[in-house]
N, CA, C and O atoms as CSV, one atom per row, in Angstrom:
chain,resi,resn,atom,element,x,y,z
A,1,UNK,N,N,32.096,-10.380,22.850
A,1,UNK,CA,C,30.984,-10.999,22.144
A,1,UNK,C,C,30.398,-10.007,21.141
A,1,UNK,O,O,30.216,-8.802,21.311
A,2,UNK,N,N,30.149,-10.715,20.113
A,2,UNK,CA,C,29.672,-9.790,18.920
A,2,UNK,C,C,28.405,-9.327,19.390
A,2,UNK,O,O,27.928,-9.902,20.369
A,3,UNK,N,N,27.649,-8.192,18.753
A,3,UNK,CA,C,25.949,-8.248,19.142
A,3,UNK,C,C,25.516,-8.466,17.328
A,3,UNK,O,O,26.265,-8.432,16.352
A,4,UNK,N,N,24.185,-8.663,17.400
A,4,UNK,CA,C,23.863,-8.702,16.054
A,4,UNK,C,C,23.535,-7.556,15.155
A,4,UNK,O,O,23.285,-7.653,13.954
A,5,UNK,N,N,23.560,-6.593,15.777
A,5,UNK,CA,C,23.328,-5.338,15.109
A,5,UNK,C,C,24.548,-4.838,14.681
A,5,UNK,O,O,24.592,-4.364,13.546
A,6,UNK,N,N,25.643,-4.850,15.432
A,6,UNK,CA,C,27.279,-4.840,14.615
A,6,UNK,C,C,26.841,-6.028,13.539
A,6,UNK,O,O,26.632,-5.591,12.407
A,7,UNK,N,N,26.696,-7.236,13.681
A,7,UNK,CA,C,26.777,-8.245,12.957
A,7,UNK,C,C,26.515,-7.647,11.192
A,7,UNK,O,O,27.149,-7.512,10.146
A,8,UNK,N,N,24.982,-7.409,11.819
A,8,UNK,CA,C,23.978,-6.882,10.446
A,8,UNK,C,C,24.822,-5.863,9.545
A,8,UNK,O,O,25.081,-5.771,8.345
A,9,UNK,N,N,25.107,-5.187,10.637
A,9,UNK,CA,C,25.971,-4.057,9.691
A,9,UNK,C,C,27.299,-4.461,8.957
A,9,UNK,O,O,27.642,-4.162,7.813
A,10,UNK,N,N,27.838,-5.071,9.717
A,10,UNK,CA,C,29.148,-5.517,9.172
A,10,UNK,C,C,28.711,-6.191,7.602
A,10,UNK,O,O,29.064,-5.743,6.512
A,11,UNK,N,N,27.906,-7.303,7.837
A,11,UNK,CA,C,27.518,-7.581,6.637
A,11,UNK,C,C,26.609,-7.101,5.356
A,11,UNK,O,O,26.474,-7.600,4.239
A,12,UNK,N,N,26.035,-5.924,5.966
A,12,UNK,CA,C,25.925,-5.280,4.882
A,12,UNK,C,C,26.895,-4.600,4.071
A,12,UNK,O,O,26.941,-4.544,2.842
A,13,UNK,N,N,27.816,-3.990,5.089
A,13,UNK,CA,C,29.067,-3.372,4.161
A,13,UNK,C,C,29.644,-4.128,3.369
A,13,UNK,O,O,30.072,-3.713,2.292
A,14,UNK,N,N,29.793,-5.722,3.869
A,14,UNK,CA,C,30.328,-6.784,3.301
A,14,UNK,C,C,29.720,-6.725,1.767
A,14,UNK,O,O,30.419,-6.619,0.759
A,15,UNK,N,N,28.251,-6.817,1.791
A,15,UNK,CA,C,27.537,-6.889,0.568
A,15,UNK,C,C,27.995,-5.914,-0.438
A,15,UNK,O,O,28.439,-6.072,-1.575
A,16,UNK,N,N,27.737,-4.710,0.383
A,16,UNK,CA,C,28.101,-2.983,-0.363
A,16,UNK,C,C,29.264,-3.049,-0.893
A,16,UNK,O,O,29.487,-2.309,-1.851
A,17,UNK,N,N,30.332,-3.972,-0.402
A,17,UNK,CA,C,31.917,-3.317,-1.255
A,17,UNK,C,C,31.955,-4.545,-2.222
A,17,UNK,O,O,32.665,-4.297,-3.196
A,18,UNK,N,N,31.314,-5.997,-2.250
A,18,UNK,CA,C,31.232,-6.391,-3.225
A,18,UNK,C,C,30.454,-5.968,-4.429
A,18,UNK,O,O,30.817,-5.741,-5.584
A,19,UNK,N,N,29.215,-5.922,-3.810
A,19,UNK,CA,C,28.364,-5.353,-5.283
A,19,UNK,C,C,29.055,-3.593,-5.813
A,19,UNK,O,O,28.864,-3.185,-6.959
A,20,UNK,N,N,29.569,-3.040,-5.117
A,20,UNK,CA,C,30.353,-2.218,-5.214
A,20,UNK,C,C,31.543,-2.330,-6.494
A,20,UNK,O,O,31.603,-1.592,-7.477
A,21,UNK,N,N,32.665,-3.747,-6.081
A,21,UNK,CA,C,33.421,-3.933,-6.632
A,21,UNK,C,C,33.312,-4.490,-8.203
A,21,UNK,O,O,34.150,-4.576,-9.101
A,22,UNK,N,N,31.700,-4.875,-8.109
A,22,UNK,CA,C,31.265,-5.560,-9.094
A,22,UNK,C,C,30.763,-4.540,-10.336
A,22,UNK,O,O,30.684,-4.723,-11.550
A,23,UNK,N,N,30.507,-3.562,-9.614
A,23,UNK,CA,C,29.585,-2.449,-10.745
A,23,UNK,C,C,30.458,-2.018,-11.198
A,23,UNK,O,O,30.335,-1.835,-12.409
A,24,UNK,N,N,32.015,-1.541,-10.483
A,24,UNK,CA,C,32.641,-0.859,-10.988
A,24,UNK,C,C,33.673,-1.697,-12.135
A,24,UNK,O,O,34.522,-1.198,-12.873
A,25,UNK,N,N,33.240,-3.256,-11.985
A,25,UNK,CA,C,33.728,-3.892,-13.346
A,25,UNK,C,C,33.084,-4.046,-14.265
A,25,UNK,O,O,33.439,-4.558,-15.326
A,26,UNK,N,N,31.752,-3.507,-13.907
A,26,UNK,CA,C,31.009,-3.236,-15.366
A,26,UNK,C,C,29.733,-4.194,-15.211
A,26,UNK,O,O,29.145,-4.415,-16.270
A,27,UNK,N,N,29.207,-4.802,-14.050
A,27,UNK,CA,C,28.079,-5.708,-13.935
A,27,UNK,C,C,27.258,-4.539,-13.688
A,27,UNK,O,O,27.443,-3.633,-12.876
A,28,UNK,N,N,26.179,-4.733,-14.649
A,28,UNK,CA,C,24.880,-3.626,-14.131
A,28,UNK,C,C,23.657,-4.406,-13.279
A,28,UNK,O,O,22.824,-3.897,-12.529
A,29,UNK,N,N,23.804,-5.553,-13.585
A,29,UNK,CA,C,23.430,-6.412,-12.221
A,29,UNK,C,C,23.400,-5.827,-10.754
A,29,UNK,O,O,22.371,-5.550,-10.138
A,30,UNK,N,N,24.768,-5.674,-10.269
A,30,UNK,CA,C,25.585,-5.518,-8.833
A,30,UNK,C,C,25.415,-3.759,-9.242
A,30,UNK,O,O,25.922,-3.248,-8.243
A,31,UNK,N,N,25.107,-2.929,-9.895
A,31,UNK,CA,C,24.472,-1.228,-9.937
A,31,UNK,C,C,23.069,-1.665,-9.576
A,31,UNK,O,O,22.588,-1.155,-8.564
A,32,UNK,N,N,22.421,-2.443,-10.185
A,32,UNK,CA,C,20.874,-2.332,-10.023
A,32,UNK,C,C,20.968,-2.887,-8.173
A,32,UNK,O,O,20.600,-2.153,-7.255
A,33,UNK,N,N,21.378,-3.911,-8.025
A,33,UNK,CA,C,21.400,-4.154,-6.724
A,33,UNK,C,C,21.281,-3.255,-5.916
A,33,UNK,O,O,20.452,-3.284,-5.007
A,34,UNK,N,N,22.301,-2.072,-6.173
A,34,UNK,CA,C,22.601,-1.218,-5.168
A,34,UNK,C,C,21.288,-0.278,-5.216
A,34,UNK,O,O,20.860,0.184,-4.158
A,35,UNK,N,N,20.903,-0.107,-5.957
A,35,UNK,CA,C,19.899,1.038,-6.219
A,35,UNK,C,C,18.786,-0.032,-5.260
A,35,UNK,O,O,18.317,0.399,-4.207
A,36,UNK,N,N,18.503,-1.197,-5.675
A,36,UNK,CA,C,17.510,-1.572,-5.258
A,36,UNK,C,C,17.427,-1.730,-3.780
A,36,UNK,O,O,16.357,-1.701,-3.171
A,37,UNK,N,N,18.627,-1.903,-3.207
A,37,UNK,CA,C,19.001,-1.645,-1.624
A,37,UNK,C,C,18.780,-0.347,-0.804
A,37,UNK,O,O,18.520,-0.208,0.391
A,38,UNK,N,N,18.979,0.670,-1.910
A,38,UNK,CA,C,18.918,1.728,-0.872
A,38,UNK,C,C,17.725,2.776,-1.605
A,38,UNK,O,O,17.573,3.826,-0.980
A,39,UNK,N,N,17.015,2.646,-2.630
A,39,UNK,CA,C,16.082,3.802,-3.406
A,39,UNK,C,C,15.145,4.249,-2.838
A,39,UNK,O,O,14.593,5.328,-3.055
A,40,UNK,N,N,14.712,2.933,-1.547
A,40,UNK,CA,C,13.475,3.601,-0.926
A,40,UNK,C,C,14.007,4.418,0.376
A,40,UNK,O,O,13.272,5.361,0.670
A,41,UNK,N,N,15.119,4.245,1.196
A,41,UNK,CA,C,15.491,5.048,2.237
A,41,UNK,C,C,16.031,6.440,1.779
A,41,UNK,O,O,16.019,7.432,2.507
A,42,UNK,N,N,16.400,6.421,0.787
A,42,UNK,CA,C,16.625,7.958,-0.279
A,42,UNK,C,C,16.341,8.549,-0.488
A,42,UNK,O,O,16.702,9.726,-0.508
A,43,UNK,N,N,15.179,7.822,-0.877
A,43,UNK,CA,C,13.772,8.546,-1.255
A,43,UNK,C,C,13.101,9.356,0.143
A,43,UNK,O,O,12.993,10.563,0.356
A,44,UNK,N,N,12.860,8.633,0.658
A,44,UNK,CA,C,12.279,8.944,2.041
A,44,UNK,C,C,12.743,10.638,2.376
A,44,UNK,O,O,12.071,11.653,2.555
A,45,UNK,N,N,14.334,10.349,2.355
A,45,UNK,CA,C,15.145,11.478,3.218
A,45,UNK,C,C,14.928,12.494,2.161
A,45,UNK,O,O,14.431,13.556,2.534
A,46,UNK,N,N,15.260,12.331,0.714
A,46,UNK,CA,C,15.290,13.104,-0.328
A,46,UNK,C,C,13.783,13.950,-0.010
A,46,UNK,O,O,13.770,15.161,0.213
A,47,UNK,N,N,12.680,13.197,-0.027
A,47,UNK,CA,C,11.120,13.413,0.303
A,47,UNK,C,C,11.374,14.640,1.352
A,47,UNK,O,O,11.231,15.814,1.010
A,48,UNK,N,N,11.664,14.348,2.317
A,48,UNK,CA,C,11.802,15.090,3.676
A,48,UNK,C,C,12.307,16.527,3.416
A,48,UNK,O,O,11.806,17.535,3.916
A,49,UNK,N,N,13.295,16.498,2.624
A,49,UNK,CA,C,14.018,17.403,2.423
A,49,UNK,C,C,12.801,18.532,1.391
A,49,UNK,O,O,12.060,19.346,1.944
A,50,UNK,N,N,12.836,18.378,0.275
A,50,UNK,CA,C,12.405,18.822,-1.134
A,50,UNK,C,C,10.755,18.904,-0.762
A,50,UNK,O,O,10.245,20.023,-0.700
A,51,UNK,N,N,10.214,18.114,-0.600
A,51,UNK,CA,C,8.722,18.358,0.127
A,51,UNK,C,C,7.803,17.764,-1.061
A,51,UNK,O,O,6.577,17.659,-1.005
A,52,UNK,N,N,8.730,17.348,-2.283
A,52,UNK,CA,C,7.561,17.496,-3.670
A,52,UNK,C,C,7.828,16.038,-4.306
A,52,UNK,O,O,9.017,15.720,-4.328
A,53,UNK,N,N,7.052,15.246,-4.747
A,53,UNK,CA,C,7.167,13.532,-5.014
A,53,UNK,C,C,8.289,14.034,-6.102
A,53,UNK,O,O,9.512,14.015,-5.966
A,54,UNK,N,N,7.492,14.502,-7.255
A,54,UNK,CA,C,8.422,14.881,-8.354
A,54,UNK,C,C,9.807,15.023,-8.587
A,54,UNK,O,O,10.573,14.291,-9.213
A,55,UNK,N,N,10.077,16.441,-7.779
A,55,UNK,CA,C,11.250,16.978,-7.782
A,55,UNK,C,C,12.082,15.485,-6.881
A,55,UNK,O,O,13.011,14.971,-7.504
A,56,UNK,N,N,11.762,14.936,-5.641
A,56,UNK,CA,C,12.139,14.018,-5.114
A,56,UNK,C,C,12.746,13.025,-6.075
A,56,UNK,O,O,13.930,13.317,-6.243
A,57,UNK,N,N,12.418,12.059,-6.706
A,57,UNK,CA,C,12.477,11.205,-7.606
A,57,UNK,C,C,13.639,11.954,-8.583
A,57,UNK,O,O,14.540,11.219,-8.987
A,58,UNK,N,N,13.669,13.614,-9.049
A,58,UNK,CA,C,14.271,13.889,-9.729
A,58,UNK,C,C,15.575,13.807,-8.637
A,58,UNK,O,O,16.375,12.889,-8.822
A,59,UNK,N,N,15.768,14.577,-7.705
A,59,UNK,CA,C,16.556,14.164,-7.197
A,59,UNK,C,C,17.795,12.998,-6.807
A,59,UNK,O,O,19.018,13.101,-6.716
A,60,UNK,N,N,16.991,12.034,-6.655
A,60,UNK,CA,C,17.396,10.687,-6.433
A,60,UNK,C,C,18.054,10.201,-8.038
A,60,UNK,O,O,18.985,9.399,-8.101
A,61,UNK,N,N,17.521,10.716,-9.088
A,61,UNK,CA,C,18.059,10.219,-10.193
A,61,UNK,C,C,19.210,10.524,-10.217
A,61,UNK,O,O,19.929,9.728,-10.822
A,62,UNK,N,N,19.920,11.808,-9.578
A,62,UNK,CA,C,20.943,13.045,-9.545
A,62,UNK,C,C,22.004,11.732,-8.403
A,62,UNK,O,O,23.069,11.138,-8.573
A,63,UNK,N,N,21.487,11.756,-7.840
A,63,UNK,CA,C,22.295,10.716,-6.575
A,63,UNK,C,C,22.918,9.510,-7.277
A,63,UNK,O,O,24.125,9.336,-7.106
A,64,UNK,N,N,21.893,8.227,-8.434
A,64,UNK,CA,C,22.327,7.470,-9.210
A,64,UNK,C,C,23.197,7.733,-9.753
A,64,UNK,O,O,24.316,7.370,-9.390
A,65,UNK,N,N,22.924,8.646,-11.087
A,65,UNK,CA,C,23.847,9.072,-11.670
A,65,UNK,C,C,25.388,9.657,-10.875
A,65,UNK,O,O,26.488,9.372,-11.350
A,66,UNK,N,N,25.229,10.452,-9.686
A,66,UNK,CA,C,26.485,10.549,-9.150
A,66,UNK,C,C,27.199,9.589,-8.764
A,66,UNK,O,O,28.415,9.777,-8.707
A,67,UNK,N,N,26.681,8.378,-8.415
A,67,UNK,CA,C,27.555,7.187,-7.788
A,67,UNK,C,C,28.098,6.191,-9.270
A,67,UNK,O,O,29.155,5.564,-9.333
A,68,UNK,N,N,26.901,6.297,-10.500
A,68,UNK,CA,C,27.535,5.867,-11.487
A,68,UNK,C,C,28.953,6.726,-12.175
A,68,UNK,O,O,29.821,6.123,-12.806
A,69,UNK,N,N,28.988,8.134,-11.933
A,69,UNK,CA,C,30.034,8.674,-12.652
A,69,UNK,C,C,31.312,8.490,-11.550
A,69,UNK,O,O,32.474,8.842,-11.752
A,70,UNK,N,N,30.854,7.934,-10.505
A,70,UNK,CA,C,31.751,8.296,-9.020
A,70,UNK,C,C,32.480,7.032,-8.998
A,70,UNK,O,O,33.511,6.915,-8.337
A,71,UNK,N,N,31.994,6.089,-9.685
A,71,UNK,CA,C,32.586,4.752,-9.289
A,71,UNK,C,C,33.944,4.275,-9.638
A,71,UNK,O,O,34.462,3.409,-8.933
A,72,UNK,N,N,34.551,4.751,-10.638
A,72,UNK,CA,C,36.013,4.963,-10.668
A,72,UNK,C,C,36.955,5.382,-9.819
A,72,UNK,O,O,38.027,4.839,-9.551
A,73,UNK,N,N,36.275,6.864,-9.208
A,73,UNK,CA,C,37.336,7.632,-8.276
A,73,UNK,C,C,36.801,6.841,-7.081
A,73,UNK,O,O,37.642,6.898,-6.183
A,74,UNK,N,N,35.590,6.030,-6.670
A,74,UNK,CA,C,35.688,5.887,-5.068
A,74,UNK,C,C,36.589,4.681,-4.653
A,74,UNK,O,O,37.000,3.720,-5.304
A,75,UNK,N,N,36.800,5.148,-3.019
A,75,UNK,CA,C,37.847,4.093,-2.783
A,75,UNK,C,C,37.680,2.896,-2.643
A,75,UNK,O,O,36.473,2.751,-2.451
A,76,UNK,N,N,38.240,1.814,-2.621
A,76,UNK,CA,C,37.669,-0.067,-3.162
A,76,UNK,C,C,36.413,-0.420,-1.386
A,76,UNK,O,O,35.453,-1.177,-1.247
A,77,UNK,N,N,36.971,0.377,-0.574
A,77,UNK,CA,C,36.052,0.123,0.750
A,77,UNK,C,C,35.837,1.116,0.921
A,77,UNK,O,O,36.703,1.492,1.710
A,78,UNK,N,N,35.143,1.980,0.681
A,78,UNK,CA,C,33.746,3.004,0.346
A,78,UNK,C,C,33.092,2.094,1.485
A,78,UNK,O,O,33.030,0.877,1.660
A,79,UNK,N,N,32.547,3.414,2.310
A,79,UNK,CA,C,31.492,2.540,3.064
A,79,UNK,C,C,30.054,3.283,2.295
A,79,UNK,O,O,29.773,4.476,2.407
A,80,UNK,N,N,29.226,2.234,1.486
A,80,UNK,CA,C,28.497,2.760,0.512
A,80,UNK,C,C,26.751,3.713,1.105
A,80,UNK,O,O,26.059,4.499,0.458
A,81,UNK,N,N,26.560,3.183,2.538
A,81,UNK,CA,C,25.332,3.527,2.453
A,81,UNK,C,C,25.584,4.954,3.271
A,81,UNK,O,O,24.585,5.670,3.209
A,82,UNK,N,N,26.616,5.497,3.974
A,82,UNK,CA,C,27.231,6.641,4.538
A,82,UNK,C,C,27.551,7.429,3.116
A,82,UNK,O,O,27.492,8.626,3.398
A,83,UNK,N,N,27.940,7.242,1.375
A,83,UNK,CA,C,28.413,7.691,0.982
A,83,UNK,C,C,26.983,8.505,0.175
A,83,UNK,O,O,26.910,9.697,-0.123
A,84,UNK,N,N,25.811,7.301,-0.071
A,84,UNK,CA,C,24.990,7.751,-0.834
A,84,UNK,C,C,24.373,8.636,-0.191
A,84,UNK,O,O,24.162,9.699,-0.774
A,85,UNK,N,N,23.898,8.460,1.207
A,85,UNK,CA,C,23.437,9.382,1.858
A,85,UNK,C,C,24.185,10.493,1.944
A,85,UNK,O,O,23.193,11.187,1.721
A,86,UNK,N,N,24.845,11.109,2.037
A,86,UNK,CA,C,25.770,12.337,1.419
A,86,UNK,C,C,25.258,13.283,0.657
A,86,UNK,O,O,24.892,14.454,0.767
A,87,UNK,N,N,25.374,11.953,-0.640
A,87,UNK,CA,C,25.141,12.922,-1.887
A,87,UNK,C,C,23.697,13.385,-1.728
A,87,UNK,O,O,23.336,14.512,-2.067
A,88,UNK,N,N,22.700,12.260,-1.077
A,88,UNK,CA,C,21.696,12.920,-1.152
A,88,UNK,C,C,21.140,14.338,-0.501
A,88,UNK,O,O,20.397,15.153,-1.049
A,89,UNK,N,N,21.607,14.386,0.576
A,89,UNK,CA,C,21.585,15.399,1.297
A,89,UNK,C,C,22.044,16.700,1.060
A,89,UNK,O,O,21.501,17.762,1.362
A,90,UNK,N,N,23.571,16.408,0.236
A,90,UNK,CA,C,23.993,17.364,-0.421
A,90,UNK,C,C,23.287,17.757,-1.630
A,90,UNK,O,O,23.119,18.976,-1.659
A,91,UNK,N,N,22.850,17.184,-2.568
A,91,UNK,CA,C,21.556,17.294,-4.016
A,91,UNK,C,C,20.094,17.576,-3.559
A,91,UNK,O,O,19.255,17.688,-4.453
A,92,UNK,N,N,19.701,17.702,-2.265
A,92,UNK,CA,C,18.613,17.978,-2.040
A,92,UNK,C,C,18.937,19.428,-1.284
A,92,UNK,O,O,18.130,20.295,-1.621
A,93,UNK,N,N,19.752,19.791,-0.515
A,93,UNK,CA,C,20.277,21.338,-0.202
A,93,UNK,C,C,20.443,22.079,-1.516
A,93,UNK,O,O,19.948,23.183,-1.745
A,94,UNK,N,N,21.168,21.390,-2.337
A,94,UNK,CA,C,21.062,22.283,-3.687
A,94,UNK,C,C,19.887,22.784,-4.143
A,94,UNK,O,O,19.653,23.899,-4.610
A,95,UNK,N,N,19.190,21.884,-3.971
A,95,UNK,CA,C,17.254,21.877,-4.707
A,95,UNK,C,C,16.852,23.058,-3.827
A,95,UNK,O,O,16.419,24.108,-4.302
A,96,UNK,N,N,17.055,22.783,-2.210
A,96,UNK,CA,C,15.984,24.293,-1.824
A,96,UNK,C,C,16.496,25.447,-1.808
A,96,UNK,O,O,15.775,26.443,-1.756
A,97,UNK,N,N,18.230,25.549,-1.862
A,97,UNK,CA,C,19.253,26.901,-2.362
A,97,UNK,C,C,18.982,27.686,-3.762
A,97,UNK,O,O,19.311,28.863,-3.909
A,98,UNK,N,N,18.401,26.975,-4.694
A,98,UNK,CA,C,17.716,26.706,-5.930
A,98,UNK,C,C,16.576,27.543,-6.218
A,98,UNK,O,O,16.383,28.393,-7.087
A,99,UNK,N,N,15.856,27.085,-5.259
A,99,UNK,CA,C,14.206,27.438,-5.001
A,99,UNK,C,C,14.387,28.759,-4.052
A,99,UNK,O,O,13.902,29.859,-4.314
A,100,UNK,N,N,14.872,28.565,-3.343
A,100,UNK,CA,C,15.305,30.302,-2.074
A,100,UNK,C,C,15.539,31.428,-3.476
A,100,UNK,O,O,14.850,32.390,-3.813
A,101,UNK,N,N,17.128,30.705,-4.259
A,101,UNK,CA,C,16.692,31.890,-5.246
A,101,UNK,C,C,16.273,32.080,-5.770
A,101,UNK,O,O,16.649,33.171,-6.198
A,102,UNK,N,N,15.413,31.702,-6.299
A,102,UNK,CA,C,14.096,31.507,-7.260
A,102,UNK,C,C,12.957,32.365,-6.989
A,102,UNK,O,O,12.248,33.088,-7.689
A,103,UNK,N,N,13.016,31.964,-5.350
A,103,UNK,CA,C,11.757,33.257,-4.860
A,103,UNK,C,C,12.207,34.225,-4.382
A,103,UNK,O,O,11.364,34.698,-3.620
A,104,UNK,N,N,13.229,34.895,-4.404
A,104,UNK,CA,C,14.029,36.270,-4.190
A,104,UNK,C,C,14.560,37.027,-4.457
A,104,UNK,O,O,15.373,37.691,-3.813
A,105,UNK,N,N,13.977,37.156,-6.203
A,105,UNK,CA,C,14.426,37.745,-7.100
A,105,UNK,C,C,15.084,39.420,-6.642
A,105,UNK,O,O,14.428,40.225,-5.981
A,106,UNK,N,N,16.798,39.734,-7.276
A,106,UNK,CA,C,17.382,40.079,-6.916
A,106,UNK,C,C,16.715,41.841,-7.619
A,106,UNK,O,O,17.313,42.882,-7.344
């Protein structure tokens, strides 16, 4: 028996590799979608990380832009909300590796 929380998920991925498949044919529709699905949980983590609204937001722009230049090379079932979260995590480690050297002048 299915439960609904597999369910939910399943169908979100469902959503994710269409609007997925869609951006990468050039609908900025099915890009805005995606952003609009995931900008505030991004944000959040991005927030957590970086500590600063600003830099945050700058961040997250860094994440967009990576999934817009990324969308060629990713694979057609990308599982999308495992992928963005990634980058974010990875673009927000950059930010305080950034800032460490920044205040430790050599």
């Amino acid at each position: 028996m299915e439960t609904q929380g597999y369910r939910n998920t399943r169908d979100s991925d469902t959503l994710d590799n269409v609007l997925f498949q869609q951006a990468l044919a050039g609908d900025q529709e099915a890009f805005e979608a995606l952003i609009h699905r995931y900008q505030h949980s991004l944000f959040r983590l991005i927030y957590r990380y970086v500590g600063e609204y600003h830099e945050a937001h700058d961040v997250l722009q860094q994440v967009w832009l990576q999934l817009y230049l990324s969308l060629p090379k990713l694979y057609p079932n990308v599982h999308m909300k495992p992928w963005l979260f990634t980058v974010a995590h990875n673009r927000s480690l950059d930010v305080l590796r950034r800032k460490r050297l920044l205040s430790f002048p050599r």
